[in-house]
C-alpha positions in Angstrom: -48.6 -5.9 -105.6 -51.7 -3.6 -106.2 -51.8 -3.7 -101.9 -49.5 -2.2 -99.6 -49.1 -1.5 -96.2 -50.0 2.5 -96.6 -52.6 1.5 -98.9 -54.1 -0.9 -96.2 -53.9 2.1 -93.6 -55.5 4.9 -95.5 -58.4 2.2 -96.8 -58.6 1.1 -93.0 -62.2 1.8 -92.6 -63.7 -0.2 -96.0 -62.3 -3.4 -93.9 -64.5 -2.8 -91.3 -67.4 -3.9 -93.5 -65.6 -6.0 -95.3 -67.3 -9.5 -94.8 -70.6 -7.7 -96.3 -69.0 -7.5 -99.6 -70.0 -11.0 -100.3 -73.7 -10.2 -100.9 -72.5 -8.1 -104.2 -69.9 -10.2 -105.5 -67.1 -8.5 -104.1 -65.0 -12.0 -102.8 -64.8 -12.5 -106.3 -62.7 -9.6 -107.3 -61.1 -10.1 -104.6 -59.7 -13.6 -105.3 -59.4 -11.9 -109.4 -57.3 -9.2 -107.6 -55.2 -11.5 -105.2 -54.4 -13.8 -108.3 -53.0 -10.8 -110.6 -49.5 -10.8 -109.4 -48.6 -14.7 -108.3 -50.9 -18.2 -109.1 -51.8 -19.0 -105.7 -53.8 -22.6 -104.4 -57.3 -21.9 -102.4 -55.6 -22.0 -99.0 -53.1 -19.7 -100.2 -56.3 -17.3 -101.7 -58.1 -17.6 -98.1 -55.1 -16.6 -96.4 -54.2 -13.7 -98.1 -58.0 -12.3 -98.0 -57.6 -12.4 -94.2 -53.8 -11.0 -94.9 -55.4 -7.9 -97.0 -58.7 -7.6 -94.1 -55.8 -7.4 -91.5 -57.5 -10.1 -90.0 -60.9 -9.2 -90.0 -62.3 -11.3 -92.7 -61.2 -14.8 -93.7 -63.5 -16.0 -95.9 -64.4 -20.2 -95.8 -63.4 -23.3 -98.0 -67.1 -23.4 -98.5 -66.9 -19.2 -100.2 -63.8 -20.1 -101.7 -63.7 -23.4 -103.4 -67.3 -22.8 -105.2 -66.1 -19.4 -106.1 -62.7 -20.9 -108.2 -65.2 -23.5 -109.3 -67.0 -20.9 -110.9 -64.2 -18.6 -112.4 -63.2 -21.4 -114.3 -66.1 -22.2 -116.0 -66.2 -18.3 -116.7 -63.0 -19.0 -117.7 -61.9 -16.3 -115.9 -58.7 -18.6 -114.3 -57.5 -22.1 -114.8 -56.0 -24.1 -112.6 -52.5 -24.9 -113.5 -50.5 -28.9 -113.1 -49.5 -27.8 -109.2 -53.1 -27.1 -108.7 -52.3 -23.4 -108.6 -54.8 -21.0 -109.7 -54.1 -18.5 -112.3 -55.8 -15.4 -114.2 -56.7 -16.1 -117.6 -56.7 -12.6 -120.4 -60.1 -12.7 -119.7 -59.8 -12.7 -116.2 -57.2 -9.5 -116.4 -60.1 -7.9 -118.6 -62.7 -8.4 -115.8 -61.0 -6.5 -113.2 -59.9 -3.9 -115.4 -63.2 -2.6 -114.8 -65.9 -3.1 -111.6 -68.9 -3.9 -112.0 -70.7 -5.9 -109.0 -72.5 -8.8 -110.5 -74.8 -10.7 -108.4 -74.2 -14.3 -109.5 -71.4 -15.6 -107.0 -72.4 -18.8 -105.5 -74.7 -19.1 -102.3 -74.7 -22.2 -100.4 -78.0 -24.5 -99.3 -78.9 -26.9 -96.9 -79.9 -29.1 -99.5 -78.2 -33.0 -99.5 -76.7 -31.2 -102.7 -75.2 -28.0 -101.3 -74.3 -29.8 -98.2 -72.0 -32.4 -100.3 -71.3 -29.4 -102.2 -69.9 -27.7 -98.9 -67.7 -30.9 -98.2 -66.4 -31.3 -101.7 -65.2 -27.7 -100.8 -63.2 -28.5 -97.6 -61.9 -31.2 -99.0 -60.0 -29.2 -101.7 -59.1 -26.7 -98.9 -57.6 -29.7 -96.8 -55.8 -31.0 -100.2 -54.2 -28.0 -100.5 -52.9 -27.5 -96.9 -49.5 -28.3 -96.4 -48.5 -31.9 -95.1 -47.1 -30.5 -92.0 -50.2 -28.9 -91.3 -52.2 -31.6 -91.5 -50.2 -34.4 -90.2 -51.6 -33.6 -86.2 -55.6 -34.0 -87.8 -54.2 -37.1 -89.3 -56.3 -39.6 -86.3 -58.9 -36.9 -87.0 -58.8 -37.3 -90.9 -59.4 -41.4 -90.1 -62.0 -41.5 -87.9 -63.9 -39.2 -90.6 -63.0 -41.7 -93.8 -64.1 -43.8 -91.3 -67.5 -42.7 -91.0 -68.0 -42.2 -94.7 -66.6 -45.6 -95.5 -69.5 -46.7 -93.3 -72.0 -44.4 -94.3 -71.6 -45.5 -98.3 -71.2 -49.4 -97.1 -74.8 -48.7 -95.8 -75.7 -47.5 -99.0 -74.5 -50.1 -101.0 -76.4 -52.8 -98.5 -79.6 -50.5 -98.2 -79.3 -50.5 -94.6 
């Protein structure tokens, strides 16, 4: 593991400031970095970012799952049959080296980022273990629920 427990005391302070690594890209090496020794799912990813922040940071479904998104089309991972994310050579290559690029995803209040943003917690909630999940289950209906309506409205123009 490139992490350790004396490592995460004598690099203390830098996690004080951590959530402000997002404006320069830095969630993104740190998912590259988190997926360099085992494949890990997004839910797995987010938890060991607040794991490695010692709590102080946990970045959202809505950071995360746009983020993969977009290290795949970089091909920089690919998401393997158990819907496991993986490094690719050229995601090895790109944190062999740092250098803070700017083009991470930002999310809108637009219909489009806004479905965007949903898609995204979807995926987190798909990735959660059953157990997890099973007490939302009431919870999970009564939102289907309301989306089953909302696109039956659409269909009728209502």
């Amino acid at each position: 593991m490139w992490w350790n427990k004396d490592w995460m005391k004598e690099n203390k302070d830098m996690f004080k400031n951590l959530a402000k690594m997002r404006r320069w890209g830095g969630l993104r090496y740190v998912v590259l970095y988190s997926l360099s020794e085992v494949a890990k799912n997004g839910a797995e990813i987010m938890d060991e970012v607040e794991r490695m922040s010692m709590g102080a940071w946990r970045p959202s479904p809505g950071s995360i799952y746009p983020l993969l998104n977009t290290l795949q089309e970089e091909m920089l991972i690919r998401k393997r049959d158990d819907q496991r994310y993986e490094l690719t050579s050229a995601g090895m290559e790109e944190i062999g080296y740092s250098s803070h690029r700017h083009d991470h995803h930002h999310g809108s209040r637009s219909l489009e980022g806004t479905l965007d943003e949903i898609d995204s917690y979807v995926s987190y909630l798909e990735d959660l273990p059953r157990d997890r999940l099973k007490p939302a289950e009431s919870r999970l209906a009564y939102i289907a629920d309301r989306l089953q309506k909302l696109r039956e409205s659409l269909k009728n123009g209502t």
